[in-house]
PDB file of N, H, CA, C and O in Angstrom:
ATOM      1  N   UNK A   1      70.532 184.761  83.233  1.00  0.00           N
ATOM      2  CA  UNK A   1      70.465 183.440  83.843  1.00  0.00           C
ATOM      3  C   UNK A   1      69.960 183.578  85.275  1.00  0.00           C
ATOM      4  O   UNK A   1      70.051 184.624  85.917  1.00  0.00           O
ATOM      5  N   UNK A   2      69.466 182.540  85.693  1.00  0.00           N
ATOM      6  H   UNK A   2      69.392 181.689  85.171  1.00  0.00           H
ATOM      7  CA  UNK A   2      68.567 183.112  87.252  1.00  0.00           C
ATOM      8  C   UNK A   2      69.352 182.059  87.895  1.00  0.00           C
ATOM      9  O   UNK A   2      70.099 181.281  87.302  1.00  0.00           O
ATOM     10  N   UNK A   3      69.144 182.091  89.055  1.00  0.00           N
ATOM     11  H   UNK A   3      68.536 182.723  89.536  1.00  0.00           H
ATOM     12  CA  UNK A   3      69.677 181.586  90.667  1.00  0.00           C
ATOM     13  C   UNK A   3      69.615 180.087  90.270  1.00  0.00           C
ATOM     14  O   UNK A   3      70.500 179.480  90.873  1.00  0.00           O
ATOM     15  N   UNK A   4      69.049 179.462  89.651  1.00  0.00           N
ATOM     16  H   UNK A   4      68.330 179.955  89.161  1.00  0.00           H
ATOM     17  CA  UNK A   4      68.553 178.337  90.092  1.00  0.00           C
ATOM     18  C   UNK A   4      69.843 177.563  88.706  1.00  0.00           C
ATOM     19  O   UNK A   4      70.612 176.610  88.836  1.00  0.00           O
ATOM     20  N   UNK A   5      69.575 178.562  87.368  1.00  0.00           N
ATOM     21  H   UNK A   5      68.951 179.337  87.263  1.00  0.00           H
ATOM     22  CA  UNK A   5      70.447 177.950  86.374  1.00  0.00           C
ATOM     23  C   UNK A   5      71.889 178.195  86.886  1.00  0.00           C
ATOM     24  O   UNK A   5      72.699 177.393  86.422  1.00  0.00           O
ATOM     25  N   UNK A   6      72.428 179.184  87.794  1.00  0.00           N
ATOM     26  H   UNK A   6      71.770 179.836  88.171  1.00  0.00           H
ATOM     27  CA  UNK A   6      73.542 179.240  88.141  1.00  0.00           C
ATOM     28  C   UNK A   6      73.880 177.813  88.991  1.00  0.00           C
ATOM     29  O   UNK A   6      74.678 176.976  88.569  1.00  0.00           O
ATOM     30  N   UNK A   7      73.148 177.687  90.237  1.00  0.00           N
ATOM     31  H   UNK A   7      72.500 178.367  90.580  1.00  0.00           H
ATOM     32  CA  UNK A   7      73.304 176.137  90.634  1.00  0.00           C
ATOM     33  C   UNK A   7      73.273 175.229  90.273  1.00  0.00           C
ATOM     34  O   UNK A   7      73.765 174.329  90.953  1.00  0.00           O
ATOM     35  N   UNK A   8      72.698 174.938  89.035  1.00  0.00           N
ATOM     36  H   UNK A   8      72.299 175.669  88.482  1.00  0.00           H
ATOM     37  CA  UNK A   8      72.947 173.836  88.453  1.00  0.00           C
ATOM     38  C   UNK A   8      74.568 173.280  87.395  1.00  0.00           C
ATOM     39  O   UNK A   8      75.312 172.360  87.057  1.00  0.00           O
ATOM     40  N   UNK A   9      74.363 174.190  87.342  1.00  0.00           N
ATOM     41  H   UNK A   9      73.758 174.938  87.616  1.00  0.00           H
ATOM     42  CA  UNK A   9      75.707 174.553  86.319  1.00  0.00           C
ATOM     43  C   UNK A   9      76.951 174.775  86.808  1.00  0.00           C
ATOM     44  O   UNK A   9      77.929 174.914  86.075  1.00  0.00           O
ATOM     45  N   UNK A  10      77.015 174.851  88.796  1.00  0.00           N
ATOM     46  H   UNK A  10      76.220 174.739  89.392  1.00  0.00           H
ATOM     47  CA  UNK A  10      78.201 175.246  88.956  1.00  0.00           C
ATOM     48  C   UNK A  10      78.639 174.096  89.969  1.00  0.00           C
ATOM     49  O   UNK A  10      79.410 174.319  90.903  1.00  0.00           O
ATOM     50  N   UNK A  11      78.092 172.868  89.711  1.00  0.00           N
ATOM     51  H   UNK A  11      77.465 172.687  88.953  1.00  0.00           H
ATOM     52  CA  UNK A  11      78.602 171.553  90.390  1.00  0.00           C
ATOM     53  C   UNK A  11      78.274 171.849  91.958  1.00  0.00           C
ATOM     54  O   UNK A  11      79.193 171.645  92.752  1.00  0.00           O
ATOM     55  N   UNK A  12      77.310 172.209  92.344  1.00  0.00           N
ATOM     56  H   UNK A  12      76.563 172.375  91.700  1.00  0.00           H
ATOM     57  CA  UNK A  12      77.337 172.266  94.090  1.00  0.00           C
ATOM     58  C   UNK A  12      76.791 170.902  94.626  1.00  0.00           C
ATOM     59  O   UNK A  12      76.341 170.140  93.770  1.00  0.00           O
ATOM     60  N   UNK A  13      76.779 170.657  95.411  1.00  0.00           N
ATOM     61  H   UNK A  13      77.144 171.276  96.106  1.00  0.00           H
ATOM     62  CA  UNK A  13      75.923 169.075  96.070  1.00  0.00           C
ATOM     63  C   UNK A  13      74.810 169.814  96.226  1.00  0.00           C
ATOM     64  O   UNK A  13      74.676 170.921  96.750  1.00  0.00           O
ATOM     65  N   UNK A  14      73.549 168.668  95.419  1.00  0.00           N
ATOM     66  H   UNK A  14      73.657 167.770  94.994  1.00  0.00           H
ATOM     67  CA  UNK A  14      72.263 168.882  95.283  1.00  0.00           C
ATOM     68  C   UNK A  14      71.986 167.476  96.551  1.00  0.00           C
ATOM     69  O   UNK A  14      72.519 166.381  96.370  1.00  0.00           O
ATOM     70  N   UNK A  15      71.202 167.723  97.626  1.00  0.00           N
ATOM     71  H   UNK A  15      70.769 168.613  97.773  1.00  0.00           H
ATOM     72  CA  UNK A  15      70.522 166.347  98.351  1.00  0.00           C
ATOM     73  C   UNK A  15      69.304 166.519  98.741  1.00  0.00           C
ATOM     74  O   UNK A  15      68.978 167.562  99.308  1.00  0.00           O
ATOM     75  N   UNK A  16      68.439 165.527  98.503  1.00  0.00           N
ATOM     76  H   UNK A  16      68.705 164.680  98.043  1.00  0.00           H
ATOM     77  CA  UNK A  16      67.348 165.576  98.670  1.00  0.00           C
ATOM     78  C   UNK A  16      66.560 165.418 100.016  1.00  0.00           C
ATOM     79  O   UNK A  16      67.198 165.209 101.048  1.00  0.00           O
ATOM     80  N   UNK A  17      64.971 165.527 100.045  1.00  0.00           N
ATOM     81  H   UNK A  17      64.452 165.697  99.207  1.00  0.00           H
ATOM     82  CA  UNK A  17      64.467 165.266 101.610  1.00  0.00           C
ATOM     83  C   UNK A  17      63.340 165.452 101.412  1.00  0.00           C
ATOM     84  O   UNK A  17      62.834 164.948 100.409  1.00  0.00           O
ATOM     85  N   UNK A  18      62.515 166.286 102.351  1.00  0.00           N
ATOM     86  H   UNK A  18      62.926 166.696 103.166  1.00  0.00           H
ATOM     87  CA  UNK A  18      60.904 166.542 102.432  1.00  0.00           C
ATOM     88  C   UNK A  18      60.705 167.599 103.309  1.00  0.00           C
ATOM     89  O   UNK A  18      61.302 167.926 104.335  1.00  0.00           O
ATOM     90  N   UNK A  19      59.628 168.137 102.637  1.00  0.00           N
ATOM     91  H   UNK A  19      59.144 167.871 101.804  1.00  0.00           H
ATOM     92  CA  UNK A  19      58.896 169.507 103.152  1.00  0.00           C
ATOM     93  C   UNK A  19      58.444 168.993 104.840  1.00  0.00           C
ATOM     94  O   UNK A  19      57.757 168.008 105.111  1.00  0.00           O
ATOM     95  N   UNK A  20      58.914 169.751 105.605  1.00  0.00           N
ATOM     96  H   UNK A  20      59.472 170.552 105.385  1.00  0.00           H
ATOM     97  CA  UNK A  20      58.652 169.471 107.025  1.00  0.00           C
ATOM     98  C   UNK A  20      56.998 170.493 107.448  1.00  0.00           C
ATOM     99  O   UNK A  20      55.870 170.009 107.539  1.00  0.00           O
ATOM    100  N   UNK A  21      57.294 171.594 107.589  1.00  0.00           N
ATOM    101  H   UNK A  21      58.211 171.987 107.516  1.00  0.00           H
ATOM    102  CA  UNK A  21      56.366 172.635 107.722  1.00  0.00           C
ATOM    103  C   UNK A  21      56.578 173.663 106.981  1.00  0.00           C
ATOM    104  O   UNK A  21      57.699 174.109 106.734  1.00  0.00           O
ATOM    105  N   UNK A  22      55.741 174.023 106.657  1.00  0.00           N
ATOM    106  H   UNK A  22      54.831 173.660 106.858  1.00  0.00           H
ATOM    107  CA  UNK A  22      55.352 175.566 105.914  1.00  0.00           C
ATOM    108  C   UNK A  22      54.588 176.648 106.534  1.00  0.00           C
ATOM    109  O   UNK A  22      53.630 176.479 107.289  1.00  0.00           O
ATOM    110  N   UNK A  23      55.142 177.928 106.114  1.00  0.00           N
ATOM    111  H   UNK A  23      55.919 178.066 105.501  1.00  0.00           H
ATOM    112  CA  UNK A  23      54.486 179.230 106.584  1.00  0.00           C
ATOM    113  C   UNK A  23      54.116 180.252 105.951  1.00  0.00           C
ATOM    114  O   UNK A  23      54.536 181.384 106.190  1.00  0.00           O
ATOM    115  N   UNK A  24      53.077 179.890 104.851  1.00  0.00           N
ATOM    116  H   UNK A  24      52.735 178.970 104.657  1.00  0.00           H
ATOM    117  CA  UNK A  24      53.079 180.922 103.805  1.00  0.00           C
ATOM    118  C   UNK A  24      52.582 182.072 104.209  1.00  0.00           C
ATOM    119  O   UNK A  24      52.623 182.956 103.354  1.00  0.00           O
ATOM    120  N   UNK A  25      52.030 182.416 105.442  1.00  0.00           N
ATOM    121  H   UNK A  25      51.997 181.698 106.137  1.00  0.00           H
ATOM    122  CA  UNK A  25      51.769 183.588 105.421  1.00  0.00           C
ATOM    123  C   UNK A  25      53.085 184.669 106.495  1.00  0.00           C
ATOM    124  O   UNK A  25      53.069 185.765 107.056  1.00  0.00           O
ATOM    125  N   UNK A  26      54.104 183.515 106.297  1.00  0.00           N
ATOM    126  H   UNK A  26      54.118 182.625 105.841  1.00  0.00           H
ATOM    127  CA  UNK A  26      55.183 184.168 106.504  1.00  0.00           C
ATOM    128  C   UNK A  26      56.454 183.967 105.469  1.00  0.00           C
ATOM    129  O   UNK A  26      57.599 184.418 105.491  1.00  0.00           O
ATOM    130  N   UNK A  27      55.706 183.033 104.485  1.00  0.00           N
ATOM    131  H   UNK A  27      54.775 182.668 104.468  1.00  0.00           H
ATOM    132  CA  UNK A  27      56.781 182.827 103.113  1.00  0.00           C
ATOM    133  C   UNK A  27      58.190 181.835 103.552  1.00  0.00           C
ATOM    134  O   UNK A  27      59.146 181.665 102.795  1.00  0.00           O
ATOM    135  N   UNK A  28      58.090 181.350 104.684  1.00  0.00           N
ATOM    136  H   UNK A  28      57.313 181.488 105.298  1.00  0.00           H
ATOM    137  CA  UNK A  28      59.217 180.508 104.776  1.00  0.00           C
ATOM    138  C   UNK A  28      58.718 178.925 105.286  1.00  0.00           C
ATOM    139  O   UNK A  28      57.496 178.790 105.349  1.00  0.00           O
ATOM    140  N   UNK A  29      59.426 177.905 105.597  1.00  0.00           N
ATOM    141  H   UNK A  29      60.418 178.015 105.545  1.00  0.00           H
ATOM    142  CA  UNK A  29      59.641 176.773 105.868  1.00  0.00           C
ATOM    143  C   UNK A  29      60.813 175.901 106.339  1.00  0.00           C
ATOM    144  O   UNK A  29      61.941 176.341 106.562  1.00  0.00           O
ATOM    145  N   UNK A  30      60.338 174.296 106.501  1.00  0.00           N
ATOM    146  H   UNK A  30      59.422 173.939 106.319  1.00  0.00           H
ATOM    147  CA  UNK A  30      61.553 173.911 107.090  1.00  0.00           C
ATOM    148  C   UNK A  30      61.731 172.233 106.080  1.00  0.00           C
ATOM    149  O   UNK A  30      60.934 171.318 105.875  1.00  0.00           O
ATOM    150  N   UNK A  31      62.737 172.397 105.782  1.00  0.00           N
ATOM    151  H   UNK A  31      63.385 173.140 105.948  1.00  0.00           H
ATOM    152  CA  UNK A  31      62.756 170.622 105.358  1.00  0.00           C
ATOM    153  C   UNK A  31      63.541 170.133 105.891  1.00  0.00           C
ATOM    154  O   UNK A  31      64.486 170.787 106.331  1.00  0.00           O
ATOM    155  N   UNK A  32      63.443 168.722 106.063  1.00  0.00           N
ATOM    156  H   UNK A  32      62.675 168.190 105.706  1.00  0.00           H
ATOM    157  CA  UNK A  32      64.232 167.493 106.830  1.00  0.00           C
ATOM    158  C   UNK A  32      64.607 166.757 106.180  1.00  0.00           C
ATOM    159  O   UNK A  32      64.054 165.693 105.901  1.00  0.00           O
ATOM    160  N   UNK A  33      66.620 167.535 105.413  1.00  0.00           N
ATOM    161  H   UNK A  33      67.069 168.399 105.640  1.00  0.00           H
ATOM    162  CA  UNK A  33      67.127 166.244 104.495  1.00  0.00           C
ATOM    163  C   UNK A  33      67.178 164.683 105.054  1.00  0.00           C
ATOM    164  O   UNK A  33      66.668 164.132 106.030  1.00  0.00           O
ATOM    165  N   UNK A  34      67.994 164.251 104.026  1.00  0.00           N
ATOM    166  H   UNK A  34      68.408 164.698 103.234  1.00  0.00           H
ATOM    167  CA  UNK A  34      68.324 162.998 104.461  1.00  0.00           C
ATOM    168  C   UNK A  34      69.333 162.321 105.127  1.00  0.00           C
ATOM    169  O   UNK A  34      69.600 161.145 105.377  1.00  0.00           O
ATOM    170  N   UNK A  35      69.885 163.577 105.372  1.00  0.00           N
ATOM    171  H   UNK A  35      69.668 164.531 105.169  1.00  0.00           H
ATOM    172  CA  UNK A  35      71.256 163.832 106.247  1.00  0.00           C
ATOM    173  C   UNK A  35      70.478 163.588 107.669  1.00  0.00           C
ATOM    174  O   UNK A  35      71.237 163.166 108.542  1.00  0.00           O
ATOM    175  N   UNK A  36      69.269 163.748 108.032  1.00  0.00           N
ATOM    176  H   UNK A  36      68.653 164.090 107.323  1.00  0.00           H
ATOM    177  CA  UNK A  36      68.466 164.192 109.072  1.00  0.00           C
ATOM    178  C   UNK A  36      68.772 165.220 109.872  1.00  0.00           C
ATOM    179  O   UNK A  36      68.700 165.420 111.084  1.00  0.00           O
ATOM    180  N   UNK A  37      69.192 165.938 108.774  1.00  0.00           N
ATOM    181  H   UNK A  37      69.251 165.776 107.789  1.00  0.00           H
ATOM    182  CA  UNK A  37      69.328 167.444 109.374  1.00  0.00           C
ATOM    183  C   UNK A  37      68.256 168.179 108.932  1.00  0.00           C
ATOM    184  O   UNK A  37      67.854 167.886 107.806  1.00  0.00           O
ATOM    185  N   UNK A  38      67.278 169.686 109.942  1.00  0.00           N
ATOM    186  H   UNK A  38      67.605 169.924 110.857  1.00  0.00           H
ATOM    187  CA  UNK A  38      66.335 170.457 109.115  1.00  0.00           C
ATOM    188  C   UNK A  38      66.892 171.583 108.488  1.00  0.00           C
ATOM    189  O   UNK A  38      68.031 171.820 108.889  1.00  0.00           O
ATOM    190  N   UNK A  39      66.541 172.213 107.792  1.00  0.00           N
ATOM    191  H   UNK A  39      65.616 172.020 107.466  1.00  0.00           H
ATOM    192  CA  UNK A  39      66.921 173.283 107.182  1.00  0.00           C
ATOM    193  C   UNK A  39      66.005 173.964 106.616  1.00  0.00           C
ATOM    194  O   UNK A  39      65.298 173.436 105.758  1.00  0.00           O
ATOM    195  N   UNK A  40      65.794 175.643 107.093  1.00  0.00           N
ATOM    196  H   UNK A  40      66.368 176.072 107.790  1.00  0.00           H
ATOM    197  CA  UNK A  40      65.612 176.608 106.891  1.00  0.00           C
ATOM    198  C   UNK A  40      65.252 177.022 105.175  1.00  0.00           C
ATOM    199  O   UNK A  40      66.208 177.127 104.407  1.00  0.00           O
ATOM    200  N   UNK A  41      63.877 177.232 104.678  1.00  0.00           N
ATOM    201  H   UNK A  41      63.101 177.146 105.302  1.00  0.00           H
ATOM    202  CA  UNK A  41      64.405 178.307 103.192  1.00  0.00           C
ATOM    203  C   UNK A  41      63.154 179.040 103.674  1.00  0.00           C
ATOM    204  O   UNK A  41      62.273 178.927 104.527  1.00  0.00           O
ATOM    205  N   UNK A  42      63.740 180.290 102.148  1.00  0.00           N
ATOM    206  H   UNK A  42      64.455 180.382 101.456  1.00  0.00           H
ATOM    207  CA  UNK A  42      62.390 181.179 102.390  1.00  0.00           C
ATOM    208  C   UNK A  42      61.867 180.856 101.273  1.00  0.00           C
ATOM    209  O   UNK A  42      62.268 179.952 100.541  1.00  0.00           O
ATOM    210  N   UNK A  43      60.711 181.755 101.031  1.00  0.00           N
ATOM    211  H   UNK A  43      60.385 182.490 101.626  1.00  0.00           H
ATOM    212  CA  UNK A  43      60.241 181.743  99.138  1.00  0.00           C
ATOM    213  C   UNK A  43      61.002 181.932  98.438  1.00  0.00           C
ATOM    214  O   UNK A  43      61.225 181.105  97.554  1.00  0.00           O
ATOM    215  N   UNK A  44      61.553 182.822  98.512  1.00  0.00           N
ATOM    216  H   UNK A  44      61.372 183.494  99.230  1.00  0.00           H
ATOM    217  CA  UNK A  44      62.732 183.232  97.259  1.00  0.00           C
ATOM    218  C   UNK A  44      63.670 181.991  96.962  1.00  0.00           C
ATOM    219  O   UNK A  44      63.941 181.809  95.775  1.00  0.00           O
ATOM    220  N   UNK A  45      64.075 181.321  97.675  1.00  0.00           N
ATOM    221  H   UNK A  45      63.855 181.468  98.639  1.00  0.00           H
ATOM    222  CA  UNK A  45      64.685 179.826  97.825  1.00  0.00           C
ATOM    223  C   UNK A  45      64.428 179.059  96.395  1.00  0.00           C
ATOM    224  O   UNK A  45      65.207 178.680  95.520  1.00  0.00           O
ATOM    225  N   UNK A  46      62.816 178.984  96.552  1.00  0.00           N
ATOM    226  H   UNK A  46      62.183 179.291  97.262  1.00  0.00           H
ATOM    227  CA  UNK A  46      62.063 178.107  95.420  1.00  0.00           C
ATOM    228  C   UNK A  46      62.305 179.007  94.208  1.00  0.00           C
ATOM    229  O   UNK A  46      62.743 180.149  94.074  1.00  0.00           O
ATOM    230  N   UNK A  47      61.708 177.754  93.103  1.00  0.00           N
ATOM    231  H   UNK A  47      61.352 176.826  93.212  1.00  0.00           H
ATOM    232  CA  UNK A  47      60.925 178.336  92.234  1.00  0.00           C
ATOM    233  C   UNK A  47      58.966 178.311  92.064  1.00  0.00           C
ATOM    234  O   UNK A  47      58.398 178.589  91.008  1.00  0.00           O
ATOM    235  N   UNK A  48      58.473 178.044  92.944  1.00  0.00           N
ATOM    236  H   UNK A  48      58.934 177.818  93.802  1.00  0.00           H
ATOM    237  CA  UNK A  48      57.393 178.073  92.858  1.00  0.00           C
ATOM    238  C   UNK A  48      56.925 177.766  94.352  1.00  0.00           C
ATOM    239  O   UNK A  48      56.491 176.620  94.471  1.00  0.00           O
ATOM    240  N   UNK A  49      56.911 178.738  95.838  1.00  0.00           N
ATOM    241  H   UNK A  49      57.263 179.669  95.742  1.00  0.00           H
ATOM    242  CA  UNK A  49      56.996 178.082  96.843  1.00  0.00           C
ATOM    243  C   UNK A  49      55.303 177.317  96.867  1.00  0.00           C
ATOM    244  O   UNK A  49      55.006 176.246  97.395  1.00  0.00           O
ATOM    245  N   UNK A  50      54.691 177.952  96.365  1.00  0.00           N
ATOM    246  H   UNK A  50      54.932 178.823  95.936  1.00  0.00           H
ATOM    247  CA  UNK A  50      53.373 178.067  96.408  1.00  0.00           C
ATOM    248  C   UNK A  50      52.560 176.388  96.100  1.00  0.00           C
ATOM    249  O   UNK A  50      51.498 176.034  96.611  1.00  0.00           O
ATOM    250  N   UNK A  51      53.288 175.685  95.281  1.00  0.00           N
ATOM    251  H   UNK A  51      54.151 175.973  94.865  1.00  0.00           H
ATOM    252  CA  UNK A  51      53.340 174.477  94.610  1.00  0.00           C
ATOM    253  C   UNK A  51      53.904 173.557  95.951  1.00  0.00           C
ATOM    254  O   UNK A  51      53.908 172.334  95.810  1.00  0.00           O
ATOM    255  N   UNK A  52      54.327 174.079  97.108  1.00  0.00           N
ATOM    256  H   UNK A  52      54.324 175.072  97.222  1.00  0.00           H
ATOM    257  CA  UNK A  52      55.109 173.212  97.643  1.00  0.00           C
ATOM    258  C   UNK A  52      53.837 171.927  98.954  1.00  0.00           C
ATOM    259  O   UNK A  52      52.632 172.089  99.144  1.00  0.00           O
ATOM    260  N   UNK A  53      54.378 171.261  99.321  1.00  0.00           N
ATOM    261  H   UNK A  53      55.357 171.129  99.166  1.00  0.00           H
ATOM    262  CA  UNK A  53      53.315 170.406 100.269  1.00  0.00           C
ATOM    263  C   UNK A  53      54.037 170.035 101.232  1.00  0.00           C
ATOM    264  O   UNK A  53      55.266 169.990 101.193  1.00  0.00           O
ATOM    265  N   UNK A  54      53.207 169.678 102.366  1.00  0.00           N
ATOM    266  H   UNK A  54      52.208 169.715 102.398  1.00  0.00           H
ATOM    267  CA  UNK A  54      54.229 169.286 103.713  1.00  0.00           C
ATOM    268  C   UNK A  54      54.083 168.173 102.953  1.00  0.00           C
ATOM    269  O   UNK A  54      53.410 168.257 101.925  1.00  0.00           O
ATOM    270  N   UNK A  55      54.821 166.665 103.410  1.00  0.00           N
ATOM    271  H   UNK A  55      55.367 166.597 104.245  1.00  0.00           H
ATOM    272  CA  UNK A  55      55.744 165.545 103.043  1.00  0.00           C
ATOM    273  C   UNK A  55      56.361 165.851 101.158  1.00  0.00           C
ATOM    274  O   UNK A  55      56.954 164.907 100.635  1.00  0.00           O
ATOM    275  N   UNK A  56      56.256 166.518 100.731  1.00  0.00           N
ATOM    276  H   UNK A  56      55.775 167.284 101.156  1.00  0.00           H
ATOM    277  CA  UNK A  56      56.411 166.428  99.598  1.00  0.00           C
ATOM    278  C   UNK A  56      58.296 166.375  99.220  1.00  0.00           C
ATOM    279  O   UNK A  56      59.208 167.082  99.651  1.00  0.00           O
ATOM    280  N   UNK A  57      58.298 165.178  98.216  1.00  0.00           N
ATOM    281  H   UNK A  57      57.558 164.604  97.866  1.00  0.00           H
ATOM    282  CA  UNK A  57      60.005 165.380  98.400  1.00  0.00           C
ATOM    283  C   UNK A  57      60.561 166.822  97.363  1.00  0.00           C
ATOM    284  O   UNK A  57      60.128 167.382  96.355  1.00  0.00           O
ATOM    285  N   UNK A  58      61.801 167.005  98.321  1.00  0.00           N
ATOM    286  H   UNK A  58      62.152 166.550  99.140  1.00  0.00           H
ATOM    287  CA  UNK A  58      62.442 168.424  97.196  1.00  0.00           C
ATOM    288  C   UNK A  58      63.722 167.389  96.991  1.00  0.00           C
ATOM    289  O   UNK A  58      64.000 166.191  97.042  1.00  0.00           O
ATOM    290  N   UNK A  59      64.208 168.470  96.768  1.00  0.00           N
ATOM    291  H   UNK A  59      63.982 169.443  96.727  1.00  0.00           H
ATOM    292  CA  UNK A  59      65.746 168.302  96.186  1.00  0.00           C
ATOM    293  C   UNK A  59      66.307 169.921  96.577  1.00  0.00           C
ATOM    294  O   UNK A  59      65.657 170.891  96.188  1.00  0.00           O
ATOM    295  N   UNK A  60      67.359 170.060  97.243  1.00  0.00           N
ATOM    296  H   UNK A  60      67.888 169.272  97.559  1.00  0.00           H
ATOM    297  CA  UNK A  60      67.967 171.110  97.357  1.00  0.00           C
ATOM    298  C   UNK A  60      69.760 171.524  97.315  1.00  0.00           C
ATOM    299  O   UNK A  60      70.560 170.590  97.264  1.00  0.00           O
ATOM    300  N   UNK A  61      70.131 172.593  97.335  1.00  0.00           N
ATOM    301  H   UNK A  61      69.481 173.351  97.376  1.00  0.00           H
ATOM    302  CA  UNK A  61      71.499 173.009  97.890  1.00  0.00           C
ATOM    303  C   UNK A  61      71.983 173.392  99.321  1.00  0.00           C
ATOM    304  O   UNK A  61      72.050 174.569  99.677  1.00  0.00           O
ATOM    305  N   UNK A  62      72.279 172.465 100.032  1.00  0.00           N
ATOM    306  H   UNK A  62      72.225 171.509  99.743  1.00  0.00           H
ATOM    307  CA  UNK A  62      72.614 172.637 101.609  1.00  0.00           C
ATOM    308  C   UNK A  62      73.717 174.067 101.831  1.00  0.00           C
ATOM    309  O   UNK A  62      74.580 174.305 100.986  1.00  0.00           O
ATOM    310  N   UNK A  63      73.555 174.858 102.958  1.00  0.00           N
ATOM    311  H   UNK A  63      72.854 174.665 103.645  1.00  0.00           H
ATOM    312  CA  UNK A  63      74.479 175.906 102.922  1.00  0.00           C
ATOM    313  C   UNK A  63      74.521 175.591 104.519  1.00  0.00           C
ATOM    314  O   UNK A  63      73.971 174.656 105.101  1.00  0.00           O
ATOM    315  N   UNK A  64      75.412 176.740 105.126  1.00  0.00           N
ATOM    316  H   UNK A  64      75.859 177.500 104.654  1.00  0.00           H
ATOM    317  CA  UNK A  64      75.201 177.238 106.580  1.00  0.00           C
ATOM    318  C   UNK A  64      74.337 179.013 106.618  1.00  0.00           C
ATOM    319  O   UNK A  64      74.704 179.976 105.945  1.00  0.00           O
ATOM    320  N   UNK A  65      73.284 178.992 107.500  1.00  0.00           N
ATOM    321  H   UNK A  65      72.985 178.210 108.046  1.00  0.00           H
ATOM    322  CA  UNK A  65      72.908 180.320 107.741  1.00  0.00           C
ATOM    323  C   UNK A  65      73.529 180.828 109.140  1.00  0.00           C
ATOM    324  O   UNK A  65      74.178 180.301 110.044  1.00  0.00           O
ATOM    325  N   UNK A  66      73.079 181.942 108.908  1.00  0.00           N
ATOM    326  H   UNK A  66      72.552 182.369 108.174  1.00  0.00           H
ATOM    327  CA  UNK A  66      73.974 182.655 110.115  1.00  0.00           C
ATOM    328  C   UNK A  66      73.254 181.873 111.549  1.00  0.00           C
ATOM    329  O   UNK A  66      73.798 181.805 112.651  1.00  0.00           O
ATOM    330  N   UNK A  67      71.619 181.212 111.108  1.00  0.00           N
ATOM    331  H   UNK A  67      71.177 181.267 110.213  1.00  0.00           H
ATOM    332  CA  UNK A  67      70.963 181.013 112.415  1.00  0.00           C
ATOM    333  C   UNK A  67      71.152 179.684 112.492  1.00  0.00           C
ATOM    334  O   UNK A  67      70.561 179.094 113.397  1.00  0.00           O
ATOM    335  N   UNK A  68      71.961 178.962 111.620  1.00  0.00           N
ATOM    336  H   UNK A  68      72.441 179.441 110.885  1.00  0.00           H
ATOM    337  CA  UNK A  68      71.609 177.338 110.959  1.00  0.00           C
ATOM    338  C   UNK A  68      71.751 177.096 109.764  1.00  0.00           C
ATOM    339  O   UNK A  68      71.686 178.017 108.950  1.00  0.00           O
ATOM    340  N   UNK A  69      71.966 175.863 109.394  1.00  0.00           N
ATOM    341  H   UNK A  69      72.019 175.115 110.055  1.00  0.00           H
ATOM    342  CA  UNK A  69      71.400 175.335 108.120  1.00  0.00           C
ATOM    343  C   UNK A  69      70.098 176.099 107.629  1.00  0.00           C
ATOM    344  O   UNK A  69      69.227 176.744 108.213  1.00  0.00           O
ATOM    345  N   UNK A  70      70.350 175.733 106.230  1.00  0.00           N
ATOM    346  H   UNK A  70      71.057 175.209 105.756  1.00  0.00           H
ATOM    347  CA  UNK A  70      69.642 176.935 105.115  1.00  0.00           C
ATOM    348  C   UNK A  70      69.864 176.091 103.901  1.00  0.00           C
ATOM    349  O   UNK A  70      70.936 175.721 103.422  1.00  0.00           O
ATOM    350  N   UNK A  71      68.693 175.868 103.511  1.00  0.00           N
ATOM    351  H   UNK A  71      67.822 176.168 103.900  1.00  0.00           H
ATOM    352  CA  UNK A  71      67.882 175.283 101.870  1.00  0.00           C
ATOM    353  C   UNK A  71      67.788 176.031 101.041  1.00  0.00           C
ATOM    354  O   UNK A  71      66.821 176.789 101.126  1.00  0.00           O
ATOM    355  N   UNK A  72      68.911 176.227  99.608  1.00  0.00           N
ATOM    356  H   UNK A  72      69.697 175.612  99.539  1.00  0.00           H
ATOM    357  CA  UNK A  72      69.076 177.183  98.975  1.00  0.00           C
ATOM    358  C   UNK A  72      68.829 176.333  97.356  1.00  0.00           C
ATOM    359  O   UNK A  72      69.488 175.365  96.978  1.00  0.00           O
ATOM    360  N   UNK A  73      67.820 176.940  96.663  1.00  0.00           N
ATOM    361  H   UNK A  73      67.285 177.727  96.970  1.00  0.00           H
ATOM    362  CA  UNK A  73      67.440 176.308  95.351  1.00  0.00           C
ATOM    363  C   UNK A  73      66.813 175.135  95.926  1.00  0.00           C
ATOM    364  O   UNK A  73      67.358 174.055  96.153  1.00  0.00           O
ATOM    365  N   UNK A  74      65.576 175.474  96.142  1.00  0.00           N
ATOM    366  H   UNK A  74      65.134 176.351  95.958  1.00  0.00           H
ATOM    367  CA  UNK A  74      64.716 174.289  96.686  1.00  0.00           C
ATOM    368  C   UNK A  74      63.874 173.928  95.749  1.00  0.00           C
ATOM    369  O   UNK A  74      63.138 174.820  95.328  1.00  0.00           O
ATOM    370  N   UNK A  75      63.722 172.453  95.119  1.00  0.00           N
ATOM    371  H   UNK A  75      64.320 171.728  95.461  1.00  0.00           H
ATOM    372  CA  UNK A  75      63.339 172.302  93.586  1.00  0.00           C
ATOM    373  C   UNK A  75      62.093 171.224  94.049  1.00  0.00           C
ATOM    374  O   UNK A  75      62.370 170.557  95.045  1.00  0.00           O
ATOM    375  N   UNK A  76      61.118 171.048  93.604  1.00  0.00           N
ATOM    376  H   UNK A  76      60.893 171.590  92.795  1.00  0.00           H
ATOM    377  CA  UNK A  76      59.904 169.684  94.095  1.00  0.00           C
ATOM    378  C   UNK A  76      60.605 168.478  93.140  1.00  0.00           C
ATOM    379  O   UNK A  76      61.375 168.806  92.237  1.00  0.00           O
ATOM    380  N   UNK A  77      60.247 166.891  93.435  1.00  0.00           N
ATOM    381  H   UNK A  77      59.622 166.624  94.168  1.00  0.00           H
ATOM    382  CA  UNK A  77      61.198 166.014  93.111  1.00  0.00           C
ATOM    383  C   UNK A  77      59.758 165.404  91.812  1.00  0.00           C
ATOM    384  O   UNK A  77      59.973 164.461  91.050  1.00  0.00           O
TER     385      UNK A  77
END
């Protein structure tokens, strides 16, 4: 089972937002839930970061990172 079927399956709060900026040639980004908070993911985050677009809406799992908020299972809507 991979990362993404574990989150779904284990009741976490999923909330949605939009791709703020991207850095693929550093593999990470930032989105701006609707909390209007930003948050941090990397590639590994996604399942397909590559597919992703600035305004584009996601859907994600909010966490705390050690530097900040952090976008964990970042899904396109």
């Amino acid at each position: 089972m991979d990362n993404f079927s574990n989150f779904k399956s284990s009741g976490h709060a999923w909330i949605t937002g939009t791709v703020k900026m991207l850095r693929p040639e550093k593999g990470y980004g930032f989105l701006r839930g609707v909390d209007g908070i930003e948050y941090f993911f990397h590639r590994e985050s996604t399942l397909d970061y590559d597919t992703l677009t600035v305004g584009m809406g996601v859907r994600f799992v909010p966490s705390a990172g050690t530097q900040g908020p952090r976008a964990t299972a970042v899904e396109p809507l």
